[in-house]
C-alpha positions in Angstrom: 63.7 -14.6 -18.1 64.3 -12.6 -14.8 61.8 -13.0 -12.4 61.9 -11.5 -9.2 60.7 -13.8 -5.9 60.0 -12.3 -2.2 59.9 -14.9 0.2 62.9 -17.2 0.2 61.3 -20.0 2.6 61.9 -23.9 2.0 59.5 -23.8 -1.2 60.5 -20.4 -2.3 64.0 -21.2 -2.0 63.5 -24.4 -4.1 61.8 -22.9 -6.5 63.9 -19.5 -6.9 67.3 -22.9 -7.6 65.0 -24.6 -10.1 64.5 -21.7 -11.6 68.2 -21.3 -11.6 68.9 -24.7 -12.9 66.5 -24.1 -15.9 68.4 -20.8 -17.2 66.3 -18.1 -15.5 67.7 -15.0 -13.2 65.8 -14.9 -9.6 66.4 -11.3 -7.7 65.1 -12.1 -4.2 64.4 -10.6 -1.3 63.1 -12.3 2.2 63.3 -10.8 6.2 65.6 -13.2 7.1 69.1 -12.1 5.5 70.9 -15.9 5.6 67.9 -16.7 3.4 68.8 -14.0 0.5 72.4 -14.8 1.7 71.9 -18.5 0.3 70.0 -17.3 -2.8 73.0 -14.9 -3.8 75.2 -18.3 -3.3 73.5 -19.9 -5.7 74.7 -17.6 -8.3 71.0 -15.6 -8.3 70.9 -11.8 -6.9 69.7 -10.7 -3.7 67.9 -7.6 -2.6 68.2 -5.3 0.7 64.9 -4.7 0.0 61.5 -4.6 -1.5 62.5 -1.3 -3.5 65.7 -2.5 -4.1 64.2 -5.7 -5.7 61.9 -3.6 -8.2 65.3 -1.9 -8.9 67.6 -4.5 -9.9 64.3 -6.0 -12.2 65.0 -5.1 -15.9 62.5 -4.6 -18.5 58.6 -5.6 -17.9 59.0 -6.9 -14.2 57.3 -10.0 -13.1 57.6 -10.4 -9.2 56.5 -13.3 -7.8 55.1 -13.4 -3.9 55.9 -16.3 -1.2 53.9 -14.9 1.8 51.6 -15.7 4.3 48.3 -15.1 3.3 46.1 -12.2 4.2 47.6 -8.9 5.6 50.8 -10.3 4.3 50.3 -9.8 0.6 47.7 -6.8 0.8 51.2 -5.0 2.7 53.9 -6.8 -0.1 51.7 -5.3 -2.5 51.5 -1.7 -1.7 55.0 -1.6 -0.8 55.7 -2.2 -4.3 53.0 -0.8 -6.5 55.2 2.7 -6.4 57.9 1.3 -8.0 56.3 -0.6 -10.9 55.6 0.2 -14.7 52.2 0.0 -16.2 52.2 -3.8 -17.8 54.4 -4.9 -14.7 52.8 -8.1 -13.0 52.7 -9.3 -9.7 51.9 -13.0 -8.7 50.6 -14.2 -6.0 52.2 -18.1 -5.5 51.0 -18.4 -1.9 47.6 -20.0 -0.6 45.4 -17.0 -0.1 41.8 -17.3 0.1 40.3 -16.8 -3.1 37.8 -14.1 -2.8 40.7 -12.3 -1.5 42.7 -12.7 -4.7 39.6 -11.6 -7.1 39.6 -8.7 -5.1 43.3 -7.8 -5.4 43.2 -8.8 -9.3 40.2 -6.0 -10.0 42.4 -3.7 -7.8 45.6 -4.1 -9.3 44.0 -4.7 -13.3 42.7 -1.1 -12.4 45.9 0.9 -11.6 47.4 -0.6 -15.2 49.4 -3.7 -13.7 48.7 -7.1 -14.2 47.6 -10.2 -11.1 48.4 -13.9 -11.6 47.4 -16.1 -8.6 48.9 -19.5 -8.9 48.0 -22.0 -6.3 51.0 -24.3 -5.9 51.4 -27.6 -4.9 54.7 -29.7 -4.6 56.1 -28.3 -0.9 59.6 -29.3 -0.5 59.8 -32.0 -3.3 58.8 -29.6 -5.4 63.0 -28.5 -6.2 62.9 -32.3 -7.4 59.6 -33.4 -8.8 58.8 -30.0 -10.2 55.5 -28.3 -8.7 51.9 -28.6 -9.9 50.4 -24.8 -10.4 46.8 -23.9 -11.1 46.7 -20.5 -12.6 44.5 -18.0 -12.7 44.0 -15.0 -14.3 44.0 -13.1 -17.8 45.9 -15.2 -20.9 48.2 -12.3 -22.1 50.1 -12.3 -18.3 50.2 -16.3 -18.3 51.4 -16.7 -21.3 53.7 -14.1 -21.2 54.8 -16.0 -17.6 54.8 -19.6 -19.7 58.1 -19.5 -19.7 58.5 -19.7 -15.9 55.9 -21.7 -15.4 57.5 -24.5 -17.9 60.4 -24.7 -16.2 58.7 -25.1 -12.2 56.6 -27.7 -13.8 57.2 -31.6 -13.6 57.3 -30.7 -17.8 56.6 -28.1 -20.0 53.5 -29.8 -20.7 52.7 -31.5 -17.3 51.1 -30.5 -14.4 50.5 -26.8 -15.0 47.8 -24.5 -16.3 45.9 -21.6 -16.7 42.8 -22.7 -14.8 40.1 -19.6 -15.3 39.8 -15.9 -14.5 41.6 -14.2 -11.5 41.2 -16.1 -8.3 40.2 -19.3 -10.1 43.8 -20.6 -9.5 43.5 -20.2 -5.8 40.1 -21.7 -5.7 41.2 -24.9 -7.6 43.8 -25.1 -5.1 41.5 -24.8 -2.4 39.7 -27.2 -3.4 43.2 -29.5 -3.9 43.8 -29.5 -0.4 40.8 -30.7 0.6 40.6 -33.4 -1.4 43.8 -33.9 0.5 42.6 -33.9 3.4 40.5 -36.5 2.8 43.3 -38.7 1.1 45.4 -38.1 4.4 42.4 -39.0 6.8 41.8 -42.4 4.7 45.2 -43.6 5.0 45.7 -42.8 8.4 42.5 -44.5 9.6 43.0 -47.7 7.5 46.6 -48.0 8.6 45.3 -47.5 12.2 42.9 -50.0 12.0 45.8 -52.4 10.9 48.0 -51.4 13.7 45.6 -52.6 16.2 44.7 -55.8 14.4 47.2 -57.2 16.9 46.7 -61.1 16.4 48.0 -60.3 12.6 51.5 -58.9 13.9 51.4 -56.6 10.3 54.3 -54.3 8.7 52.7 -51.4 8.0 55.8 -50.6 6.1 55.9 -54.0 3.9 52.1 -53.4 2.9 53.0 -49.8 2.0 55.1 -50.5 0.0 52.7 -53.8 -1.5 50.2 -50.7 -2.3 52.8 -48.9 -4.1 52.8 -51.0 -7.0 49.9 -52.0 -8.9 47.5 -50.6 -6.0 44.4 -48.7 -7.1 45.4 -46.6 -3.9 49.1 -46.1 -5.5 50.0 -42.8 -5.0 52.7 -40.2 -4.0 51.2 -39.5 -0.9 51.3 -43.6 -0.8 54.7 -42.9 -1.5 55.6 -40.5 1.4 53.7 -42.4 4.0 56.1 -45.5 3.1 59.2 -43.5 3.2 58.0 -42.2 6.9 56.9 -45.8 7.9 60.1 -46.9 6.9 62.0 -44.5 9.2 59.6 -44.5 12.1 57.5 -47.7 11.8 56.0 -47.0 15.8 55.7 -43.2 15.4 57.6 -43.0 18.2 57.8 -39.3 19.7 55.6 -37.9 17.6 52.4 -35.9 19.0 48.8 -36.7 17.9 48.9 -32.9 16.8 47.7 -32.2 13.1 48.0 -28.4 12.0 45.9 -26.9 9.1 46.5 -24.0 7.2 43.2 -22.6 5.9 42.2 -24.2 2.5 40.7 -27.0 4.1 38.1 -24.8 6.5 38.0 -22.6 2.7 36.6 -25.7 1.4 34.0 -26.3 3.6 32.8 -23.1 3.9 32.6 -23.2 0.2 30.7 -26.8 -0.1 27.8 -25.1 2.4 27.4 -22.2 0.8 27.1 -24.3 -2.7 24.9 -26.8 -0.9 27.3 -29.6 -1.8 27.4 -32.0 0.4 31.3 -32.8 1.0 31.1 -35.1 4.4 34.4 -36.7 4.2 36.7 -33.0 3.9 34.5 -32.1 6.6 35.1 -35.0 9.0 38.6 -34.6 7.9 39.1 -31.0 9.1 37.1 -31.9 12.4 39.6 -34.3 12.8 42.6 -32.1 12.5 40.8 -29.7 15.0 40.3 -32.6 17.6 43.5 -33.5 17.7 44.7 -30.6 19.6 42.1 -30.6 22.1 44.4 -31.9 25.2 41.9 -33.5 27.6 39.0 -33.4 25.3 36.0 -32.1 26.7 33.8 -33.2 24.2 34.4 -36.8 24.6 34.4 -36.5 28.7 30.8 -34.9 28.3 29.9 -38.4 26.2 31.2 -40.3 29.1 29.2 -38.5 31.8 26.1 -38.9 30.1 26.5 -42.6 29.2 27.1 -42.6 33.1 24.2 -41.0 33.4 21.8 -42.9 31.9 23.1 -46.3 31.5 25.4 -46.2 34.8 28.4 -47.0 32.7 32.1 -46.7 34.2 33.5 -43.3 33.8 37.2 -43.6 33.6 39.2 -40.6 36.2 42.2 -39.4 36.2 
């Protein structure tokens, strides 16, 4: 099957070679030129551009879409809904915000095209291990697609599915990342708590890898933590900076306006969020009161 894939990143880029690897044609297309550059390498076609991309797709066109979410995709979108066929289907593989993606699939259903949102997880591994994909949208696109989707998957039967109508994919993996989250915050804080149970003198990387095996905590992200333990057992030069990118806050949104109580993916994302504050103020306000009304030492600068 030829599938065409705009957005040539690290994950797009993997997946556009496993696609490769497992028999199917990728035309790409990303900004950055070395990145289409490296796709053509490979033995896949690249594209100048987004017209030229719908162009050099034969037959029913299925066009998958790597971008940031928001503005990103809403722009992708409308630069190619001129050059596509009633039938034609665009997916969204990126992590857009749900309510966004019902929206675009009612839109796009409407002018005779079909929407897939598929809410991947597998990051740069994923070229390796294959990537999980929750999938939403309506059956005829998806299965038409299963091809594709068998072949990014761990297995043709493993680790993928159509989870619900449009914007369902997204929203399960919204919901995926927050459990994550909470997975990372867990691990971090246990093997914290290690790290300063000085009188013990523990390996963080030896009881990794204990956990790894047999473990009820066993896991990949079990798995990646040792590998990174293993390289940088101090952490040396690395900054207590923790990014997110969206799904998390999505989640918790989501848990209040459901009145589901979800205390650990919320303590999790405030965590994240605290880690950037340079000279926290928060915490300094704690320590002026405590001086206030207790006349405990306030530690200066």
């Amino acid at each position: 099957m030829q599938l065409g894939m705009i957005g040539l990143g690290r994950m797009g880029g993997n997946m556009a070679e496993r696609l490769r690897l497992g028999g199917h044609q990728v035309v790409g297309f990303d900004f950055n030129a070395d990145a289409v550059k490296k796709l053509a390498a490979t033995g896949n076609l690249g594209a100048s551009s987004l017209p030229d991309l719908a162009q050099k797709l034969q037959g029913l066109k299925a066009i998958w879409i790597m971008v940031p979410q928001g503005k990103p995709v809403d722009d992708t979108i409308a630069q190619l809904e001129p050059h596509l066929n009633p039938g034609d289907i665009l997916i969204d593989g990126g992590n857009s915000n749900y309510k966004d993606t019902m929206r675009r699939h009612d839109e796009i259903v409407d002018k005779h095209f079909h929407f897939v949102d598929v809410g991947t997880s597998g990051g740069i591994w994923g070229l390796k291990e294959g990537y999980s994909m929750m999938i939403g949208g309506d059956e005829d696109p998806v299965e038409y697609l299963r091809p594709i989707f068998e072949t990014l998957a761990p297995a043709p039967d493993k680790g993928w599915g159509r989870v619900g109508p449009g914007g369902s994919g997204h929203f399960v993996k919204m919901i995926h990342n927050g459990i994550e989250y909470g997975m990372m915050q867990a691990f971090a804080e246990g093997f914290t708590i290690m790290e300063k149970k000085e009188v013990f003198n523990l390996d963080l990387h030896q009881i990794s890898e204990i956990w790894r095996f047999g473990s009820v905590v066993r896991s990949w992200l079990l798995d990646l933590t040792a590998d990174a333990l293993a390289k940088n057992p101090t952490l040396e030069g690395l900054e207590a900076f923790v990014e997110d990118s969206g799904e998390g806050r999505w989640t918790v949104i989501e848990a209040i306006d459901l009145n589901v109580s979800a205390p650990i993916i919320t303590e999790s994302l405030m965590r994240r969020i605290r880690s950037r504050e340079e000279n926290n103020f928060t915490d300094r306000m704690l320590a002026i009161m405590r001086n206030a009304f207790g006349g405990h030492a306030v530690k200066k600068d």
